[in-house]
C-alpha positions as CSV (number, residue, x, y, z in Angstrom):
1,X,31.7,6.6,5.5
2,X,29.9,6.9,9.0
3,X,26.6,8.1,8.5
4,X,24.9,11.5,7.5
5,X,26.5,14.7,9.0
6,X,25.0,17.8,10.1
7,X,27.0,19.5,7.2
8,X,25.2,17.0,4.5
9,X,21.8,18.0,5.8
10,X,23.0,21.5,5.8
11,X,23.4,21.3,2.3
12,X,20.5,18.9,1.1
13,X,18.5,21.4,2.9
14,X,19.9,24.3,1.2
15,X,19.4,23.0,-2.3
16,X,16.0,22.0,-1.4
17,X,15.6,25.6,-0.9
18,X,17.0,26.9,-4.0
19,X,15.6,24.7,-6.7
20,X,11.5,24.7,-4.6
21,X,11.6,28.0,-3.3
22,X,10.4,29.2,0.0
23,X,6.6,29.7,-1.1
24,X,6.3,25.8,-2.6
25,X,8.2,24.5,0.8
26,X,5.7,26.2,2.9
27,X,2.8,24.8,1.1
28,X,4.0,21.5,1.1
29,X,4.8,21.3,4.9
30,X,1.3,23.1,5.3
31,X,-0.3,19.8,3.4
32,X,2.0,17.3,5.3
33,X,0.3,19.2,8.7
34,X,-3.1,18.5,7.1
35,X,-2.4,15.4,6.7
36,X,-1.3,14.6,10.0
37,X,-3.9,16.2,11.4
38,X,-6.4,13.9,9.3
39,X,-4.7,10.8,10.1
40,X,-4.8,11.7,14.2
41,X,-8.7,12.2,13.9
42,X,-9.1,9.1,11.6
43,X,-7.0,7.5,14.8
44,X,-9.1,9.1,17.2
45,X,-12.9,7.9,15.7
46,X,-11.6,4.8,14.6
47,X,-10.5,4.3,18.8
48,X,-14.0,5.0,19.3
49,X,-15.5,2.9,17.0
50,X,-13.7,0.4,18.5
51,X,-14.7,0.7,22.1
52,X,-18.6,1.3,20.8
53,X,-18.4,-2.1,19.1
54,X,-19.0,-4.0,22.2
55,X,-22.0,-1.9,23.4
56,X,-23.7,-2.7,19.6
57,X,-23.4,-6.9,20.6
58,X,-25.2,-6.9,23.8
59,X,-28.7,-7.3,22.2
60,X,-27.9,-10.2,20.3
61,X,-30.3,-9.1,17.4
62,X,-27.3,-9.9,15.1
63,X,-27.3,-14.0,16.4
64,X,-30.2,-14.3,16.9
65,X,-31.4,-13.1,12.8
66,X,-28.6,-15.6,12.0
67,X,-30.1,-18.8,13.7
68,X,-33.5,-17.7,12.5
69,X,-32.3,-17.4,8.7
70,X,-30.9,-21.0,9.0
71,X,-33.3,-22.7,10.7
72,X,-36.1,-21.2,8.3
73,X,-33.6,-23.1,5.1
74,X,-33.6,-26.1,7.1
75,X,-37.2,-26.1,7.4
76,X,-37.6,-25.0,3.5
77,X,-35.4,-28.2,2.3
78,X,-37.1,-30.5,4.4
79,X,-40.0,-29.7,2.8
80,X,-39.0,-29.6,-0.5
C-alpha cells in the first residue's frame, strides 16, 4: 500500500481510452492546451500591467483630484 505504480497508471490510462475514445481525448487535451495558453497570456499582460502601474502615478492627477474634492466639502459645510 506504497503509492501508485506504473502498472496502475497503465491501466487507468487504458480504460480512460476505452470508455472516451481517442477522438474525445484529443479534444480534450486540445482545450486543456487552450487553456494554458490563455492563462500564460493573462500572466503575461497582467505582469505588464503591473510594471505600467507605477509610470500612471507619477503625475499625481489622481491626489491631487482627491484633496481638491475634500477641501471643496469642507468649504461647502462651512458654509452651510
Amino acid at each position: 500500500m506504497g503509492g501508485i505504480g506504473p502498472w496502475q497508471i497503465i491501466i487507468v490510462a487504458v480504460l480512460v481510452i476505452l470508455l472516451f475514445g481517442r477522438g474525445k481525448i484529443s479534444h480534450l487535451m486540445g482545450d486543456v492546451a487552450k487553456g494554458i495558453t490563455s492563462f500564460r497570456k493573462g500572466m503575461k499582460e497582467g505582469a505588464e500591467e503591473l510594471s505600467d502601474e507605477p509610470k500612471n502615478l507619477s503625475n499625481n492627477s489622481t491626489i491631487d483630484g482627491e484633496v481638491v474634492k475634500s477641501e471643496e466639502k469642507s468649504s461647502e459645510k462651512s458654509d452651510a
